[in-house]
Structures are given as structure tokens and as C-alpha cells.
DRENPA-371541 format. One record per residue (C-alpha): residue in three letters; chain; y, z, x. Coordinates in nm, 4 decimals. Example, Ala and Ser with C-alpha at 12.3 -4.5 7.8 and 13.67 -1.06 7.14 Angstrom:
// DRENPA-371541
("Ala" "A" (-0.4500 0.7800 1.2300));
("Ser" "A" (-0.1060 0.7140 1.3670));
//
This chain:
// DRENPA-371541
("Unk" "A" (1.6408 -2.9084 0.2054));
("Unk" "A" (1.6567 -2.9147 -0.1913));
("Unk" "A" (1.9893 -2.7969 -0.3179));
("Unk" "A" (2.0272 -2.5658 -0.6164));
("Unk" "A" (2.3998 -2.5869 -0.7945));
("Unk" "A" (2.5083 -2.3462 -0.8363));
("Unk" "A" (2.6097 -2.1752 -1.1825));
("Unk" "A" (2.9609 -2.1167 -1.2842));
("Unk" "A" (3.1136 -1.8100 -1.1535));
("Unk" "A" (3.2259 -1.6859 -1.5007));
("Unk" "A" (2.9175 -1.7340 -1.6585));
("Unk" "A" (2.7645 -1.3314 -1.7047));
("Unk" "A" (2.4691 -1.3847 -1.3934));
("Unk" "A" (2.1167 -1.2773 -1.4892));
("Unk" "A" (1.9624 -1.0259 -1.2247));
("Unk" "A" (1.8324 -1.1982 -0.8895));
("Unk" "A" (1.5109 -1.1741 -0.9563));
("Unk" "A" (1.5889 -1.4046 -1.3193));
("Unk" "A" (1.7921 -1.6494 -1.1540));
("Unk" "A" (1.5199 -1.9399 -1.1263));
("Unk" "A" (1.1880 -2.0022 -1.2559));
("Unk" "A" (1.0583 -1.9781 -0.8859));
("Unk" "A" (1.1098 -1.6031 -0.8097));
("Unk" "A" (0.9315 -1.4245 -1.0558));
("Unk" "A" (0.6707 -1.7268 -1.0643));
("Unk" "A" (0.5650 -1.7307 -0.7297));
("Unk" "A" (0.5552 -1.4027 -0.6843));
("Unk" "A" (0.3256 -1.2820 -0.9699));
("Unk" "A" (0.1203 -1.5949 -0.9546));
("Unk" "A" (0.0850 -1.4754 -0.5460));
("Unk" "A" (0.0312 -1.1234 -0.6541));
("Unk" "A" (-0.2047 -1.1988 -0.9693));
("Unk" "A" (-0.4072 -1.4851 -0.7401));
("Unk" "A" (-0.4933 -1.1854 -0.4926));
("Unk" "A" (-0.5649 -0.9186 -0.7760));
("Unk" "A" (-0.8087 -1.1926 -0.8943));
("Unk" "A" (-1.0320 -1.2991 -0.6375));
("Unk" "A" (-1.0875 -0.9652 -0.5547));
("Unk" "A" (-1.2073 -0.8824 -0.8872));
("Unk" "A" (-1.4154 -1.2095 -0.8788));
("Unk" "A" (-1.5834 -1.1162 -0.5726));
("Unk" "A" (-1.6827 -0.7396 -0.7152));
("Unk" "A" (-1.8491 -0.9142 -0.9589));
("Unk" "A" (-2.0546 -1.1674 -0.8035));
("Unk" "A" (-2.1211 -0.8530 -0.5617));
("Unk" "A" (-2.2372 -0.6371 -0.8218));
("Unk" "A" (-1.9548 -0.3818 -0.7281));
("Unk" "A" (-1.7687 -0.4329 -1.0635));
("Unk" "A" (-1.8479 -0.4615 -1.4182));
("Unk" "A" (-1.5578 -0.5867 -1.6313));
("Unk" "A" (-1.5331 -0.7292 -1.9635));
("Unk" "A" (-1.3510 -1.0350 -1.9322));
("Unk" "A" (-1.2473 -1.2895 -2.1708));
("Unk" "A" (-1.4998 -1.5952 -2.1462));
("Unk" "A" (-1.7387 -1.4197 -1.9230));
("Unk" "A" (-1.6588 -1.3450 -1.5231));
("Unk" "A" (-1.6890 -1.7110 -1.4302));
("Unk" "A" (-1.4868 -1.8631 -1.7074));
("Unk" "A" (-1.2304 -1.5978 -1.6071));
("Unk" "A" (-1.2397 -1.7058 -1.2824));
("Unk" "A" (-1.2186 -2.0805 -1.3033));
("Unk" "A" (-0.9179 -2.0195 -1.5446));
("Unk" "A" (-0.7074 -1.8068 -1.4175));
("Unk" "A" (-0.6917 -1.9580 -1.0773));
("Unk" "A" (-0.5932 -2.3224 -1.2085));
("Unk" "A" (-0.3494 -2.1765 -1.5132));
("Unk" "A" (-0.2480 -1.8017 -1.3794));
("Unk" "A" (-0.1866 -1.8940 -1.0187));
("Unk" "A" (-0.1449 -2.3074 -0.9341));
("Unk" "A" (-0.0179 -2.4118 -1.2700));
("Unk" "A" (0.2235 -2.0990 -1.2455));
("Unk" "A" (0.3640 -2.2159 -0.9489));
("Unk" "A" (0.4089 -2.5730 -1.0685));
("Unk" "A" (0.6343 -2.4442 -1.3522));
("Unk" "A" (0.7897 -2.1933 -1.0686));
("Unk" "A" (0.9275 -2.4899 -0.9128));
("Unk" "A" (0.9552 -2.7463 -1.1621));
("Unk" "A" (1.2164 -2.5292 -1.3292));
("Unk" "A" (1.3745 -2.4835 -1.0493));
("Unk" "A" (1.4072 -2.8229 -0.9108));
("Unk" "A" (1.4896 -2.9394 -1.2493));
("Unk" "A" (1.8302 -2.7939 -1.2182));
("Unk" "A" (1.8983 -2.9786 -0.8936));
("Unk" "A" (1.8164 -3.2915 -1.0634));
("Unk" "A" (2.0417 -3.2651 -1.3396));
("Unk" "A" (2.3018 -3.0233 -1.2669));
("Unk" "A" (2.2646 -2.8479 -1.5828));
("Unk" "A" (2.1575 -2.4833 -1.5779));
("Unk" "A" (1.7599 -2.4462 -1.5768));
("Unk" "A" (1.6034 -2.1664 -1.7434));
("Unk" "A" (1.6871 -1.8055 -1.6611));
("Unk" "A" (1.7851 -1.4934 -1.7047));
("Unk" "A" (1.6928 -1.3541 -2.0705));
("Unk" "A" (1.5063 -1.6856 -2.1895));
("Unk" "A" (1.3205 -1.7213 -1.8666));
("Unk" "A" (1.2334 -1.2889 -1.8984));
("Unk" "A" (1.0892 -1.4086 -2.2282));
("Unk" "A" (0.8800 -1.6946 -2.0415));
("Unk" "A" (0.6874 -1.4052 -1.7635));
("Unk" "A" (0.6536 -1.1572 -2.0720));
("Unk" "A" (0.4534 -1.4177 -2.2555));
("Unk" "A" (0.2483 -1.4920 -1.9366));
("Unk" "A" (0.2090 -1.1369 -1.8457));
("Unk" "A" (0.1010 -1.0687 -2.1958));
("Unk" "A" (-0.2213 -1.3404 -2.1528));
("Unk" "A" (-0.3300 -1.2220 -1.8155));
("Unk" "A" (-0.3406 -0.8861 -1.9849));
("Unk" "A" (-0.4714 -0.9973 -2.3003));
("Unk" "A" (-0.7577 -1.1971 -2.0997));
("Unk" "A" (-0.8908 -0.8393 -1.9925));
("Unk" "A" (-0.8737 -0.6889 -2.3413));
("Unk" "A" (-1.1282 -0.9210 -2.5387));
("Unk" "A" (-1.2795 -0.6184 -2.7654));
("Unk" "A" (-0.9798 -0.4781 -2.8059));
("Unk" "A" (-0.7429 -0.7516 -2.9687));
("Unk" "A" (-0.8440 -0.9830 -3.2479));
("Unk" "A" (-0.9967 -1.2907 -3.0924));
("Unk" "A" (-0.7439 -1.5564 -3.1368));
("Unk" "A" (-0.4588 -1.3305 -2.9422));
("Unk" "A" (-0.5750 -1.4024 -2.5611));
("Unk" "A" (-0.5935 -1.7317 -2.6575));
("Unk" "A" (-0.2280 -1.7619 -2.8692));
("Unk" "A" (-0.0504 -1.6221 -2.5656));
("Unk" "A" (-0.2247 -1.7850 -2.2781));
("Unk" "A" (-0.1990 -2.1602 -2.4398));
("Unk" "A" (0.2243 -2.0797 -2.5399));
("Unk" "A" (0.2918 -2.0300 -2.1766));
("Unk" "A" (0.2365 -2.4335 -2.0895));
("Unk" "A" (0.4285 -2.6002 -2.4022));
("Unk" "A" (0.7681 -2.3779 -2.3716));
("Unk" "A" (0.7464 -2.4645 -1.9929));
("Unk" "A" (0.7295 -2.7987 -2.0957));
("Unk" "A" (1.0172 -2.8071 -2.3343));
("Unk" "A" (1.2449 -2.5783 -2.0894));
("Unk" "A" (1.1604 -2.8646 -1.8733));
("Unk" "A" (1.2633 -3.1495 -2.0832));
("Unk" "A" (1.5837 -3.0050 -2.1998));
("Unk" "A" (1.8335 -3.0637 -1.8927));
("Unk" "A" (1.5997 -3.4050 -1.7879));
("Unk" "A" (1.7009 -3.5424 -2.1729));
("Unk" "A" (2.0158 -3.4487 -2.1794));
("Unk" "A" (2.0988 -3.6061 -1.8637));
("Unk" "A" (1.8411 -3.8688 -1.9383));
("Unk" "A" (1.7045 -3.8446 -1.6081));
("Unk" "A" (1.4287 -3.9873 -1.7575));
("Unk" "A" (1.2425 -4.0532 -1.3857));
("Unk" "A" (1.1208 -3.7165 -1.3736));
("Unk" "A" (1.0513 -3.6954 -1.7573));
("Unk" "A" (0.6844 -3.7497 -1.6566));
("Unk" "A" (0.6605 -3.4050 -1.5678));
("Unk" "A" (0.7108 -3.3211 -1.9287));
("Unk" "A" (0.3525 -3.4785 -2.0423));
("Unk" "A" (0.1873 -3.3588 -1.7258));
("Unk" "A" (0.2406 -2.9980 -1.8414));
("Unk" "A" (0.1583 -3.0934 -2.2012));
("Unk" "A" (-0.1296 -3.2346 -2.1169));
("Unk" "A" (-0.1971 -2.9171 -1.8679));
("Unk" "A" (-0.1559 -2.7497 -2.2168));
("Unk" "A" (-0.4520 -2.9125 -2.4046));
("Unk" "A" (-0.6876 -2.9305 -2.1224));
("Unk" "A" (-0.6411 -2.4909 -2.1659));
("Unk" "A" (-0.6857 -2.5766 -2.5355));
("Unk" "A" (-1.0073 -2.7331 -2.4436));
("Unk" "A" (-1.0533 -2.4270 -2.1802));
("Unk" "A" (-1.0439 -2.1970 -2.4895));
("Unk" "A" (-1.2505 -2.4101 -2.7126));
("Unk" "A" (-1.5177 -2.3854 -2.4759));
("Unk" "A" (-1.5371 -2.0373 -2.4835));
("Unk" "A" (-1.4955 -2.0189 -2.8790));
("Unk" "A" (-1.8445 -2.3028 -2.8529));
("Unk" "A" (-2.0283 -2.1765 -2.5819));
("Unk" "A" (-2.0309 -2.4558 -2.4128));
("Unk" "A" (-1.9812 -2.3871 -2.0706));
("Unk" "A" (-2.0550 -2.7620 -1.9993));
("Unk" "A" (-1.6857 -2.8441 -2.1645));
("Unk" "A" (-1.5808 -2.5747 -1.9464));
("Unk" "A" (-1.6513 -2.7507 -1.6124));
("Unk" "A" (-1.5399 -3.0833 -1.7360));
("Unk" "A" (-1.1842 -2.9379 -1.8158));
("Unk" "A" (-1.2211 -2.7733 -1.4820));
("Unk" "A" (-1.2632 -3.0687 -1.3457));
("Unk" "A" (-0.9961 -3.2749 -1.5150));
("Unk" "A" (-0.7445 -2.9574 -1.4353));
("Unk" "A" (-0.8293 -2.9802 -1.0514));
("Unk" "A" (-0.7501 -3.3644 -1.0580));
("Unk" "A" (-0.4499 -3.3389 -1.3038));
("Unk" "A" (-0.3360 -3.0895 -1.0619));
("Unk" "A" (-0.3964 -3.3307 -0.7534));
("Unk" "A" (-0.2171 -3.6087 -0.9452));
("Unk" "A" (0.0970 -3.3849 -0.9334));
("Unk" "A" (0.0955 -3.2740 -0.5450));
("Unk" "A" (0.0393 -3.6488 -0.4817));
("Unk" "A" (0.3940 -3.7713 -0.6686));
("Unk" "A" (0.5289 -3.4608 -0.5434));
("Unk" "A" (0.4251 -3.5179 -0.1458));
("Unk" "A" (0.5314 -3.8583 -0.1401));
("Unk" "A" (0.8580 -3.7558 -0.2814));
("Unk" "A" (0.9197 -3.4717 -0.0186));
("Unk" "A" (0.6476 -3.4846 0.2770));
("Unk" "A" (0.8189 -3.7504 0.4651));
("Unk" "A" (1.1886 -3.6173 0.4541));
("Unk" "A" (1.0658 -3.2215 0.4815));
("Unk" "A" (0.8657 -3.4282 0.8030));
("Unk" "A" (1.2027 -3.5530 0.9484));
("Unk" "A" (1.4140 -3.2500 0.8793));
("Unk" "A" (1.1540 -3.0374 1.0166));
("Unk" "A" (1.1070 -3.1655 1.3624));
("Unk" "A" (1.3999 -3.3297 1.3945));
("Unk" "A" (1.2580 -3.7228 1.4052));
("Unk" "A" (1.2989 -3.9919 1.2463));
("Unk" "A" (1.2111 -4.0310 0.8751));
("Unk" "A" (0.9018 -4.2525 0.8133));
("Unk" "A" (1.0169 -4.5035 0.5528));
("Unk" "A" (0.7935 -4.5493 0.2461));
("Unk" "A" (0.5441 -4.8337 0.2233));
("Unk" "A" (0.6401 -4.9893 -0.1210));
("Unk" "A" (0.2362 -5.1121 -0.2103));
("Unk" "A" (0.0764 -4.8110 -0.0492));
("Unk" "A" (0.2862 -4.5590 -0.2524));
("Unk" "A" (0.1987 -4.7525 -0.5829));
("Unk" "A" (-0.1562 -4.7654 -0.4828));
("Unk" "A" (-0.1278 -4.3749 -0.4200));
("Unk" "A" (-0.0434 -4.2462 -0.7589));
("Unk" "A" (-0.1788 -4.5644 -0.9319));
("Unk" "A" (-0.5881 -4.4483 -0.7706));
("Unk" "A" (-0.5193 -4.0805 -0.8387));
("Unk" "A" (-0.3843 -4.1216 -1.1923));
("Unk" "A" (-0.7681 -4.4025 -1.2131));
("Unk" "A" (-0.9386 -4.1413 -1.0640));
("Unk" "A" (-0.7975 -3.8196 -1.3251));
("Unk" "A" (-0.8963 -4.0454 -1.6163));
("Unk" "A" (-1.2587 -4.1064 -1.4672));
("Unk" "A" (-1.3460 -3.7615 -1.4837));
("Unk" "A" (-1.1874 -3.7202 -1.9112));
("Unk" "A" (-1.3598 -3.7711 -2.1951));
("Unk" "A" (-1.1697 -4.1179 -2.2605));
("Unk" "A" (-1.3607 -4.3487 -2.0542));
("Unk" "A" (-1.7701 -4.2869 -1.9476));
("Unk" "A" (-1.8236 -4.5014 -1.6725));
("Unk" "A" (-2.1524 -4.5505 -1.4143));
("Unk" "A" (-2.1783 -4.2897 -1.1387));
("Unk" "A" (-2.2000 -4.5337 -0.8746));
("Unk" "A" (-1.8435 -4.6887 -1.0015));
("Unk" "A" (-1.6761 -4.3323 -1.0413));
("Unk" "A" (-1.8628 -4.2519 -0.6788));
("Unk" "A" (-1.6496 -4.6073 -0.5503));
("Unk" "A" (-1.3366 -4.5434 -0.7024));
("Unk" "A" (-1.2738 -4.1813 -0.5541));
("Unk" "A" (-1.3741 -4.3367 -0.2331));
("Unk" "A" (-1.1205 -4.5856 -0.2188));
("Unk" "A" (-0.8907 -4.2931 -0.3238));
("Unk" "A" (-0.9712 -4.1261 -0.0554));
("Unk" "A" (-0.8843 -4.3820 0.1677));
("Unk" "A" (-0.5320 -4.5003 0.0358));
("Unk" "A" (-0.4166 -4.0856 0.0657));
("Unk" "A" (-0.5441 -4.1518 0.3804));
("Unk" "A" (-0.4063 -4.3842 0.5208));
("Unk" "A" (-0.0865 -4.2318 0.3040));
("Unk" "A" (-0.0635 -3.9144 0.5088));
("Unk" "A" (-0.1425 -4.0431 0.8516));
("Unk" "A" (0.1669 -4.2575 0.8134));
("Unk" "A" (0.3671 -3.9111 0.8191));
("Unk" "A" (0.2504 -3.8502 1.1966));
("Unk" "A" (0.1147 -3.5466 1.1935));
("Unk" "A" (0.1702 -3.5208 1.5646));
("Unk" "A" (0.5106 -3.4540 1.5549));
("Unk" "A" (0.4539 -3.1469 1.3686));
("Unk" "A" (0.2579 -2.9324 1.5794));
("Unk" "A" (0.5314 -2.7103 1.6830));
("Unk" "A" (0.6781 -2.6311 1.2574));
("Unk" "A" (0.4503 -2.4283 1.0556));
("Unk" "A" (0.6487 -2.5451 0.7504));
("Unk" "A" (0.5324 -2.9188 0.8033));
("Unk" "A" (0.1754 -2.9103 1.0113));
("Unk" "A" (0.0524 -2.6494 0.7091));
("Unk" "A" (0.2008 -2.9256 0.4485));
("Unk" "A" (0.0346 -3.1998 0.6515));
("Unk" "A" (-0.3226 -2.9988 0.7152));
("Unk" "A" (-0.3089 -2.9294 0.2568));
("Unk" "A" (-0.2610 -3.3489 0.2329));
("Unk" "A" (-0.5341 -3.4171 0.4325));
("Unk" "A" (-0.7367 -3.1888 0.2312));
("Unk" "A" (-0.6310 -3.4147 -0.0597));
("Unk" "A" (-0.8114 -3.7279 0.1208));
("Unk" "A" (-1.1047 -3.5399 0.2453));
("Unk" "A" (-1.1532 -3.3640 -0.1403));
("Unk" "A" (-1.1221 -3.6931 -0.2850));
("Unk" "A" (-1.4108 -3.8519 -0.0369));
("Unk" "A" (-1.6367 -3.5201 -0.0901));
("Unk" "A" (-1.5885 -3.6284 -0.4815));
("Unk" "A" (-1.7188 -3.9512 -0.4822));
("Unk" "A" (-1.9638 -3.8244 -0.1789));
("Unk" "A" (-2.0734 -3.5776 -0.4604));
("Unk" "A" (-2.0829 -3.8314 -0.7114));
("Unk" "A" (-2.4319 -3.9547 -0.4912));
("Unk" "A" (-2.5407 -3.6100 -0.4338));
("Unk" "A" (-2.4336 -3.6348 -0.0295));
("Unk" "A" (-2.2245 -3.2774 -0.0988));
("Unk" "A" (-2.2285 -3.0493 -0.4004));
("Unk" "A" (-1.9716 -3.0765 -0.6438));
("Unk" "A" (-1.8416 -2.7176 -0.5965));
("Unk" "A" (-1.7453 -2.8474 -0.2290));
("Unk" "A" (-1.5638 -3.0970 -0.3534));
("Unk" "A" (-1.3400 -2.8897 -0.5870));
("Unk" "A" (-1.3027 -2.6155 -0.3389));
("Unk" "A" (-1.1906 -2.8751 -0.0865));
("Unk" "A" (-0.8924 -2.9688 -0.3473));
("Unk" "A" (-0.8444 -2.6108 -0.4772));
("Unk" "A" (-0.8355 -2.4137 -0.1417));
("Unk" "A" (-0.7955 -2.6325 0.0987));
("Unk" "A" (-0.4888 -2.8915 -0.1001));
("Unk" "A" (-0.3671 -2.6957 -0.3730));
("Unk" "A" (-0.3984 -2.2842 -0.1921));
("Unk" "A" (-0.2192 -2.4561 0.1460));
("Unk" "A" (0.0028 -2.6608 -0.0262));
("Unk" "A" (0.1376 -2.3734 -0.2536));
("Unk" "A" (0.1653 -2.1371 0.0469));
("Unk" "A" (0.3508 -2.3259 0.2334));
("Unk" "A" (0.5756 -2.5188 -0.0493));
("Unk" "A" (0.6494 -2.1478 -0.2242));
("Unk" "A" (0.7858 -2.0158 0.1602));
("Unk" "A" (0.9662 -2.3147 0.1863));
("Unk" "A" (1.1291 -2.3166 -0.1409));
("Unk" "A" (1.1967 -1.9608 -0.1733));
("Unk" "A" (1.4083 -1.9739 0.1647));
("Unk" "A" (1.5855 -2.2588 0.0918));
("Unk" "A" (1.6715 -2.1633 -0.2521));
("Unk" "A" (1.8157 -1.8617 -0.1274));
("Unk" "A" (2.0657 -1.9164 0.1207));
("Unk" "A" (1.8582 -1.8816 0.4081));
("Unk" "A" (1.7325 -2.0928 0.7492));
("Unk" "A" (1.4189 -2.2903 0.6569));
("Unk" "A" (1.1873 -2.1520 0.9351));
("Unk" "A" (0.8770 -1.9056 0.9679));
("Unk" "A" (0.7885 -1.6678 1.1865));
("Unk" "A" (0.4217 -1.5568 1.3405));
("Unk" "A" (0.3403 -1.3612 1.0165));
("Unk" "A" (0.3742 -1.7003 0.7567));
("Unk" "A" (0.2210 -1.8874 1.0674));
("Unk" "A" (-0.0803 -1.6618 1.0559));
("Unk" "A" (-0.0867 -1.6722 0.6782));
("Unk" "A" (-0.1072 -2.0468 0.6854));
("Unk" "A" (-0.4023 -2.0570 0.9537));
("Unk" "A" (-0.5887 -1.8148 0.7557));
("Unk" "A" (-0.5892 -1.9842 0.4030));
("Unk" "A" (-0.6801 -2.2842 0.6156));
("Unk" "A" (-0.9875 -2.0805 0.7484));
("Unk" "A" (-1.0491 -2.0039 0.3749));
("Unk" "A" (-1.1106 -2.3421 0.3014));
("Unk" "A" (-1.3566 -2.3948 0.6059));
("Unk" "A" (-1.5566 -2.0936 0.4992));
("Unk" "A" (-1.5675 -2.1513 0.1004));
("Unk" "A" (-1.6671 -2.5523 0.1688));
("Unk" "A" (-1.8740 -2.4839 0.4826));
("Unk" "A" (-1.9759 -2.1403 0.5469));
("Unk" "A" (-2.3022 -2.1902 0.3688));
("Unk" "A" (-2.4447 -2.3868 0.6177));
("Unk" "A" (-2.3465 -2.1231 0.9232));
("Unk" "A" (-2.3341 -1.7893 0.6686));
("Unk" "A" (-2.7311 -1.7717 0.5246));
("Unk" "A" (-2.5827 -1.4855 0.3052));
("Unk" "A" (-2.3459 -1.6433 -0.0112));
("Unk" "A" (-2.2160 -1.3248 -0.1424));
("Unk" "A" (-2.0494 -1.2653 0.2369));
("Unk" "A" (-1.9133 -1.6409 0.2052));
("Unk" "A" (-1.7490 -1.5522 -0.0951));
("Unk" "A" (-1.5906 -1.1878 0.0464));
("Unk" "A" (-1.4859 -1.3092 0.3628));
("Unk" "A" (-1.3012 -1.6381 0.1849));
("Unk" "A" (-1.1438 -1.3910 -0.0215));
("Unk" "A" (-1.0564 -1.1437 0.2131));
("Unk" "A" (-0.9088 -1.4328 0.4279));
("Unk" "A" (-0.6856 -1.5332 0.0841));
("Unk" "A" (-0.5636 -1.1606 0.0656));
("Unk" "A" (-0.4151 -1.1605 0.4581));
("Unk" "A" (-0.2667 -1.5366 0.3678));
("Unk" "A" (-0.0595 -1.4513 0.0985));
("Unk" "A" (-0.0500 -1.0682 0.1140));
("Unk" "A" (0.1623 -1.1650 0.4380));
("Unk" "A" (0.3735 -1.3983 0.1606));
("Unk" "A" (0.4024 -1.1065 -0.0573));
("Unk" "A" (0.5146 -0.8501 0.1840));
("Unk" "A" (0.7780 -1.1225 0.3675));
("Unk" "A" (0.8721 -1.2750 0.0877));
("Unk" "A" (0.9123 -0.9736 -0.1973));
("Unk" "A" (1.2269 -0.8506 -0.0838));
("Unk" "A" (1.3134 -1.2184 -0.0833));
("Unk" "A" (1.2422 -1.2895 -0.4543));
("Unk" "A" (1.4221 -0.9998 -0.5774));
("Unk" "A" (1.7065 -0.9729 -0.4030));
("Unk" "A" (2.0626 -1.1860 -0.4475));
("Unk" "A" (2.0826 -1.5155 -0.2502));
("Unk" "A" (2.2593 -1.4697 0.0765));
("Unk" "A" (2.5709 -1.6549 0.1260));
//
């Protein structure tokens, strides 16, 4: 379990809810992911008309990479970074200022006629960089400079929604999909150092076996083939298809091999590990569908949604009911409701990648993936509200 010190009793505390980056984080990137996709599906429906910033599917793509899984990187990030150093992470009135701002964008992204055109963007690309330096204040200080990598990540997070924006300001909703792209991989790159760093002991502590030690090669090969694999996809290098196609292959194969190391077996009978296990494997399998997509075996939206709902939507589920009990005093373990909630974002993923080929109809695809989001983490919101805003327990 990750430790959070604890501040100094006569420091004035913020409210609960203020305390760490990861309450109001994962709860309004939960809440706003939900709003969302139900908005997204009334459009491709024809049931809703909105004026969006960037159009319905710019929205879209945006707000679920920067609103909801970037969100919840800084959620925890902020939080953990306090463990790391022992100096007090962001909160109370600073981190209130941090939410307004990335209220104020969500809001502003719905408002495109009514504010002056540079506003929505202003607020929406602030959010990243003060995250960022937040960050980078306690890891400098202490000069804990191993995690200081998390710093550029979110920096560079911050330019690809520069680049998000651009597009918009263009037209060029080509730029838009490469950024898409890039932010789906960048995003990848960070569950990767982050899974290594905690699958294996969360694996032991959870079912009560021994810990799998770390293969010294294989973990370098890990981040070294992801990290190959987020620059093949950026406007640095432009390489041949066939090469791109062979490198996200091999990926594929090293997270492989990575995961199934961690003995999934043992897990069967924790919800907190099997569901962190099932989101890993969606890693490898993404990866493979990438460079399968590369050769036109599998469409390239299966590929993404692969790593977006099936890695990133599992992942986040089950790291955010993790954290959120840990980090507040209480026993690490879910009952039927989060179990439920973590079989049906997993059944998300099978129907978003799959259901076309069982589901003639693509508009009832979309509703029932969506509708299968909203009972995964509506049953996180109604568990874990009460949660988020309330004082740890001792």
C-alpha cells in the first residue's frame, strides 16, 4: 500500500475534499468522463445537437485523453509525489485554484460562440504546465530526481493539447488524429513505468504470495520499446510502415511476456489485482492490434480503443479505487459493486473493439459501450463519493 505522510498537525488543514490532488481529480474526471460519452453518443445518434468547441468529434477525442485520463494522472501524481518526498504536495487553496482552472475549460469547451476564441483554449492548455510545476516542486527540492521524468511527460502532455488546439484553429483534422495518436501512446508510456513500478508488489500484497522479482533486461526493454514506439508515431522521425508495423510488434511481445511474469493466476480471487492484470494485457494486445493495423489486418480505431478502453478505462478504475482507499485510512478491498464495475468496463472494451463484427448496427455499438461505461464508474461514483469528500478515517 502507498503511504501518504501525513501533514503537521498545526498546520491550518484544507477541507477533506482539498487534501490531495486525487479526490477532487478522480472524482470529476469520473463524473465528467460519464457526462461525456453520453453526450457523444446523442450526437452520433442524432438525439443531440450541441455546439462544441472543435466540432463533436474533436470534442470527443479531447476531452477523454485531457478531461478524464490525463486528469487522473495528475490526480495521482500529486498525490504520490508527496509520499516520495515527504514534503507537502499541492492542496487546499492552491490545489482549489488547480480544479477551478480545469472546470473553467470543460465549461469554456461548450461555450465556443460565446467567449472570444482564444479563452477555451488559454484555460484548457494552463491546466497541464501548473500540474507540471506543482509536480516538480517537492521532486527538486528533495532532488528526487528519479521521478523528475514525470515533469516532461506532463509538459510534453501540454504541447501535444497545444497541437490539439492548433488543429482546430487550421482545420486540419489530420493533425488532430496524429496528436491523438501520440496522446494515446504518451499515455501508454506512463501506465507502463507506472505498472512495473507497482503491479508486481500490489500482486504480492494482494493475494498474499510471493513477490515476482523484476527481470533487469526485460524491464529496460519494456519502457525502452514503448518510449521507440511513442516517437514512431511524432512528427520527429517518418519511418516505412512495414518498420513502424515491426516495431509495435515486438512491443507487443516484450509487455507480454512482461505481464505474464506477474501470474495472473494467482489473482483470480482480488478484484483489485485480476482488473489491474486484465488493463496490462490490454496494453500487449493494443500494441499488437497497432502494428496489426499498421498492415491493414484491424482498423486503427481498434487499436486505440484497445489502449483507451480496454488499458487506460480498466487501469484507471481500478488504480483510482485502489488509491482512494488506501489514501484514506481504509482496508484495500472491494466489494460485488467495484467487482461488477470492473467486469463491465471490461465488457466495454469487447463491445467498442469487437461488437462490429456481432452488432450489424454501429450506432447500438456505440450506446451500449457507453451505457456499459456509465454502470462501471457510476458504481465508482456512488461508492466512492462519500469517500472523496469526507475526512480520512483513522
Amino acid at each position: 500500500m502507498i503511504k501518504i505522510s501525513e501533514p503537521n498537525n498545526k498546520e491550518k488543514q484544507p477541507m477533506a475534499f482539498l487534501e490531495f490532488a486525487f479526490r477532487p481529480f478522480f472524482l470529476f474526471a469520473s463524473v465528467f468522463s460519464t457526462f461525456s460519452l453520453i453526450i457523444w453518443a446523442g450526437i452520433l445518434s442524432g438525439k443531440m445537437q450541441v455546439n462544441l468547441y472543435g466540432g463533436g468529434l474533436w470534442w470527443h477525442i479531447h476531452e477523454m485523453l485531457f478531461a478524464f485520463a490525463a486528469t487522473v494522472i495528475v490526480g495521482f501524481l500529486l498525490t504520490a509525489v508527496q509520499n516520495w518526498s515527504g514534503v507537502r504536495s499541492l492542496h487546499g487553496k492552491g490545489l482549489g485554484a488547480l480544479v477551478i482552472i480545469w472546470l473553467l475549460a470543460r465549461i469554456a469547451l461548450f461555450m465556443p460562440e460565446q467567449l472570444p476564441i482564444y479563452l477555451p483554449m488559454i484555460l484548457d492548455i494552463a491546466f497541464l504546465p501548473l500540474a507540471a510545476l506543482a509536480l516538480a516542486v517537492p521532486i527538486i527540492k528533495t532532488k528526487l530526481w528519479r521521478n523528475l521524468m514525470f515533469v516532461p511527460i506532463l509538459l510534453i502532455m501540454a504541447a501535444t493539447n497545444s497541437v490539439f488546439h492548433y488543429s482546430v484553429m487550421t482545420f486540419n483534422p489530420i493533425l488532430t488524429n496524429q496528436a491523438a495518436t501520440f496522446m494515446v501512446l504518451l499515455i501508454t508510456l506512463v501506465m507502463c513505468i507506472m505498472g512495473g513500478r507497482v503491479f508486481p508488489m500490489f500482486t504480492a500484497n494482494g493475494t498474499q504470495t510471493p513477490r515476482v522479482n523484476a527481470n533487469p533486461l526485460l524491464e529496460k526493454l519494456s519502457i525502452i520499446s514503448i518510449v521507440l514506439s511513442v516517437i514512431s508515431v511524432s512528427a520527429i522521425v517518418e519511418l516505412p510502415t512495414g518498420l513502424i508495423a515491426t516495431l509495435f510488434i515486438i512491443t507487443a511481445v516484450i509487455h507480454a511476456i512482461r505481464v505474464f511474469r506477474w501470474k495472473f493466476s494467482v489473482t483470480l480471487t482480488t478484484p483489485l489485482v485480476w482488473s489491474l492484470h486484465l488493463s496490462y494485457w490490454c496494453i500487449a494486445i493494443g500494441l499488437l492490434m497497432f502494428g496489426l493495423a499498421e498492415v491493414g489486418v484491424v482498423s486503427h480505431s481498434q487499436a486505440i480503443h484497445t489502449l483507451t478502453l480496454g488499458a487506460m478505462a480498466t487501469m484507471i478504475l481500478s488504480m483510482i479505487s485502489r488509491v482512494s482507499l488506501g489514501h484514506t485510512g481504509r482496508m484495500i478491498v472491494v466489494g460485488k459493486t467495484m467487482s461488477f464495475a470492473f467486469v463491465s468496463i471490461i465488457l466495454a472494451f469487447v463491445v467498442r473493439v469487437f461488437g462490429t463484427y456481432f452488432i450489424d448496427n454501429y450506432i447500438h455499438v456505440i450506446s451500449l459501450t457507453v451505457l456499459l461505461w456509465t454502470v462501471a464508474f457510476g458504481c465508482f461514483i456512488v461508492v466512492y463519493l462519500p469517500i472523496l469528500v469526507k475526512p480520512r478515517v483513522s
